[in-house]
C-alpha positions, 0 to 999 in steps of 0.5 A: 108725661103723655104717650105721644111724649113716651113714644118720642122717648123710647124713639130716641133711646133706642135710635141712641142705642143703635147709633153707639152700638155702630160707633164703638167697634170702629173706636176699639179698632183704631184704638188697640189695633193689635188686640187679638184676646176674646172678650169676656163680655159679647153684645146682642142688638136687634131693632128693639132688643139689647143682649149683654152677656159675660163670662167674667164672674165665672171663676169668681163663681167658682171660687165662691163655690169652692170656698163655701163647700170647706167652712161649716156654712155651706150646711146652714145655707143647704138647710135654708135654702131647703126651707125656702123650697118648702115656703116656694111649694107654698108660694106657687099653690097660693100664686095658683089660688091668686090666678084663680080668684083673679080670673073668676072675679074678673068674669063676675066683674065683666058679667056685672058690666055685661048684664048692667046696660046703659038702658037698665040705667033708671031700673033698680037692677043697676041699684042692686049692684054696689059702686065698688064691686067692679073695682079690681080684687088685684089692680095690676101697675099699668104707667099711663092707666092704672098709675102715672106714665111718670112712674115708669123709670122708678117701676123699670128699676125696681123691678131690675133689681129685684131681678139681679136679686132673684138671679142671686139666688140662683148663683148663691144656691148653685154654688153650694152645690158645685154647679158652675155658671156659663155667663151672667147678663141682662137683657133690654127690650123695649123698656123692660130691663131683664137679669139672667144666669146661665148654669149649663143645663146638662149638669144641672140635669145631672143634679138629684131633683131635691137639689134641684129644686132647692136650686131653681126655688133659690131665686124666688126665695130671695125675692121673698126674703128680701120683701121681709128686709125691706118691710121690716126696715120700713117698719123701723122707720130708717127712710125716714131717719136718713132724710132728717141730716138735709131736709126738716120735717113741716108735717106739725105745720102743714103739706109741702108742695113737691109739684103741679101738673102742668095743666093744671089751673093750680100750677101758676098758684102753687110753686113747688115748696110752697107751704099748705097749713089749712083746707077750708077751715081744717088745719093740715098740721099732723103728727104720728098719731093722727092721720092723713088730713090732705088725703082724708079730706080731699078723697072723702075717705074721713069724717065729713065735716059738719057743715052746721058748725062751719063758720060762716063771714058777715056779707050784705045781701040786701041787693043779690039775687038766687039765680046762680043756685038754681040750675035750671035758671037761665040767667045761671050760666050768665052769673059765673062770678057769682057762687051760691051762698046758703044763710046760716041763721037758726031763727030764720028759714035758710035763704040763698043768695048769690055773691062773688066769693073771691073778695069774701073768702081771700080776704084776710081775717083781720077784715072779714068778719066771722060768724056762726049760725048759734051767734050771729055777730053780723051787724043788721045789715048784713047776714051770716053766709056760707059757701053752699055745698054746690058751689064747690068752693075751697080755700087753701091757706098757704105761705110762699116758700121764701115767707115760711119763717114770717108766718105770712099767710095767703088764701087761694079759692079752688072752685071744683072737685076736691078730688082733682086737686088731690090729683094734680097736686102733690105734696109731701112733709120734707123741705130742704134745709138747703136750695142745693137739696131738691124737693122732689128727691124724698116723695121720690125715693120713698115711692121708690121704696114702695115699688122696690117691695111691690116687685120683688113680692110680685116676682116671687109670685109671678115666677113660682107660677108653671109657665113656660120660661118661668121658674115656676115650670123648671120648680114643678118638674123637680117636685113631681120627680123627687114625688114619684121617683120614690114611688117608681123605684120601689114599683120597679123593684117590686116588678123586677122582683116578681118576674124572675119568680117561676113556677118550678113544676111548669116553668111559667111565671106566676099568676098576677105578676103582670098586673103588679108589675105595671105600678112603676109605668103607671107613676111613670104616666101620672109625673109626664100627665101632671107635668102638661096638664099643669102648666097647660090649665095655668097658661090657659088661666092666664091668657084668660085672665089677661083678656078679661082684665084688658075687657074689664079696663076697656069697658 
């Protein structure tokens, strides 16, 4: 999807949006015309902003609550939650040390840039720099830049859910302690779909700050719990369990095609469900044990292979020329059916040679002959070859979807970067036992799945930091009360103490009161300065941070 396609969507969502928005006041009027009762459920709509919020779960609220405070459980969940307080005091110091790394790594990223100039390019200040020490210590999930635009329903979705989990938290921990809720929604803007509970905010106010906090920290505590959930489900491998009723597992034969991007040159070669068993001459077959052959050999991230033992085919070369494998040459761009061939013999020096690979290397087995540069089984006239590494030839061996069970195999020849078709094509190892299953639903879900764990981790993190309308700044408000309400009211009885000791002979106060008596303003002055400066440096990281990284992608 590209952005002009994004834009023309989002256009028509929210032209649709308006358009039922006008429609249904005048359906709900011709249809009860003698309603007189206040709905429960009341819609916000601006330009770009939709606002849905009820007060219908108010009394299942508070029937929950009233049922939790009589049965024994309300003090197991009291000490739960008391724990999540304690694992959301360390989550917001290890979000601040994660905001600080982001930030001091991101400028040494730009100062790297900054200082490697296109002119410096032939001096050896650029060569002390290593290729991957500007990629990003966090990448964030940008659709369109940092991951496919395609992916931007199933991120918006997770991360909704994630919200109506965090939001649980809340009304679950507020409940214990008998606070009500004024209504439950969600928000829509843009794109960017949100969850919110209300609680009234005199009442929780009212609330001891220990409780609090144990309330506010009860919505990232549930984002974290429920990253454990789903690790420890993937770990026990149930995804991949529930697909095996409707879909048969092909990674022992090879990679399925899910989909091709349209644009490209592979899209009309490999409809999806087609069946990938070898690149070049590596089988793509796999098992549990052994690892990802299409990514390892597409990315360059495995073994590379040895090019001496590769098997070559028998091919004349009596009448060809080098041309194509010089690129200075100027009858090399006159030669673009033609690839460079290196020879593979050992009792000769190696020579180069031009020849059309199409009708060498998708021919089938049966008529080509293969050979080996340790034995030559080539006849005299003819020579053992092998695609160069400059020609960047690959063969892909697959079996159209409606000949899996025939064993009948074809060679498509790639000519490019292996890397573009790790790109453009995807794959996966499920094929549908049925055509009325979709291919694409398990490579869907199970990316889902990866970003369903992604943000509600991240949401965890995000919301624990002290940033305006963040839970992160209601958190850090509670933990410096409940720190220094001790210390102030132990520092105001000690003052009230002192003060009404008198010096009986002269009637007069004593001497060094008033220094000590200053103890409790001063934790009074420490809460409200820890209180700004906090939130301020984070904000002020944050904006920091935020900019670099937009520098850091533009440049």
């Amino acid at each position: 999807m590209s952005l002009s396609h994004a834009l023309l969507v989002i256009t028509l969502l929210w032209a649709a949006i308006h358009a039922i928005h006008h429609l249904l006041p005048s359906k709900a009027q011709s249809l009860l015309p003698t309603t007189r009762h206040q709905s429960p459920t009341h819609l916000t709509l601006t330009p770009l902003h939709l606002r849905i919020h009820t007060t219908a779960y108010n009394t299942a609220h508070d029937h929950l609550a009233a049922c939790l405070k009589r049965t024994p459980l309300a003090s197991s969940l009291s000490h739960f939650y008391d724990a999540g307080t304690i694992l959301c005091v360390l989550g917001m110091l290890t979000a601040l040390l994660l905001l600080s790394l982001t930030t001091g790594l991101s400028a040494l990223s730009l100062t790297r840039k900054l200082w490697t100039t296109p002119s410096d390019s032939g001096l050896t200040k650029r060569s002390l720099v290593p290729n991957g020490t500007d990629a990003p210590w966090i990448t964030p999930i940008i659709p369109g830049i940092t991951v496919p635009l395609a992916h931007l329903p199933l991120i918006l979705l997770s991360v909704f859910l994630s919200q109506i989990v965090h939001e649980a938290g809340h009304a679950l921990a507020g409940a214990l302690d008998l606070l009500p809720i004024l209504s439950a929604g969600a928000s829509f803007t843009v794109l960017i779909p949100s969850a919110f509970i209300t609680f009234p905010s005199t009442a929780l106010d009212a609330l001891p700050s220990r409780t609090r906090a144990r309330i506010i920290a009860a919505g990232p505590f549930h984002n974290l719990v429920f990253w454990c959930l789903l690790v420890f489900l993937g770990y026990l491998g149930l995804g991949s369990m529930q697909w095996s009723v409707g879909y048969k597992d092909v990674s022992g034969a090879g990679r399925v095609v899910i989909s091709v991007d349209p644009g490209s040159p592979l899209h009309a070669y490999l409809p999806p469900g087609t069946l990938i068993t070898a690149l070049d001459d590596t089988p793509l077959g796999s098992n549990a044990t052994t690892p990802d052959t299409w990514t390892f050999y597409l990315t360059n991230t495995g073994p590379s292979p040895d090019w001496s033992t590769t098997p070559g085919w028998c091919a004349d070369t009596s009448n060809t020329t080098d041309t194509c494998c010089n690129p200075k040459s100027p009858s090399s761009s006159s030669s673009n059916n033609l690839a460079c061939f290196t020879s593979t013999s050992t009792s000769a020096p190696t020579t180069n040679t031009c020849l059309d690979p199409i009708p060498l290397l998708t021919s089938p087995p049966t008529t080509t002959t293969r050979c080996t540069s340790s034995l030559n089984a080539c006849p005299t006239s003819q020579t053992c070859v092998r695609p160069a590494q400059s020609a960047q030839l690959m063969r892909l061996t697959i079996r159209p979807l409606h000949l899996h069970s025939l064993n009948a195999s074809s060679i498509i020849l790639w000519s490019g970067s292996r890397d573009e078709v790790f790109e453009e094509v995807h794959v996966g190892t499920l094929l549908p036992r049925t055509p009325l299953l979709p291919i694409w639903l398990p490579p869907q879900a199970r990316l889902f799945w990866e970003y369903l764990t992604l943000s509600t981790l991240s949401l965890f993190f995000f919301n624990l930091l002290p940033l305006p309308h963040l839970d992160g700044s209601s958190f850090l408000k509670a933990l410096l009360h409940f720190a220094f309400s001790r210390h102030q009211d132990e520092a105001f009885s000690r003052h009230q103490d002192e003060d009404e000791e008198y010096d009986l002979e002269i009637g007069l106060p004593r001497r060094g009161n008033r220094g000590r008596g200053w103890g409790w303003r001063s934790c009074i002055w420490w809460e409200g300065f820890l209180m700004r400066a906090i939130p301020r440096c984070t904000m002020g990281l944050f904006v920091v941070c935020t900019l670099l990284g937009i520098i850091n992608v533009a440049l």
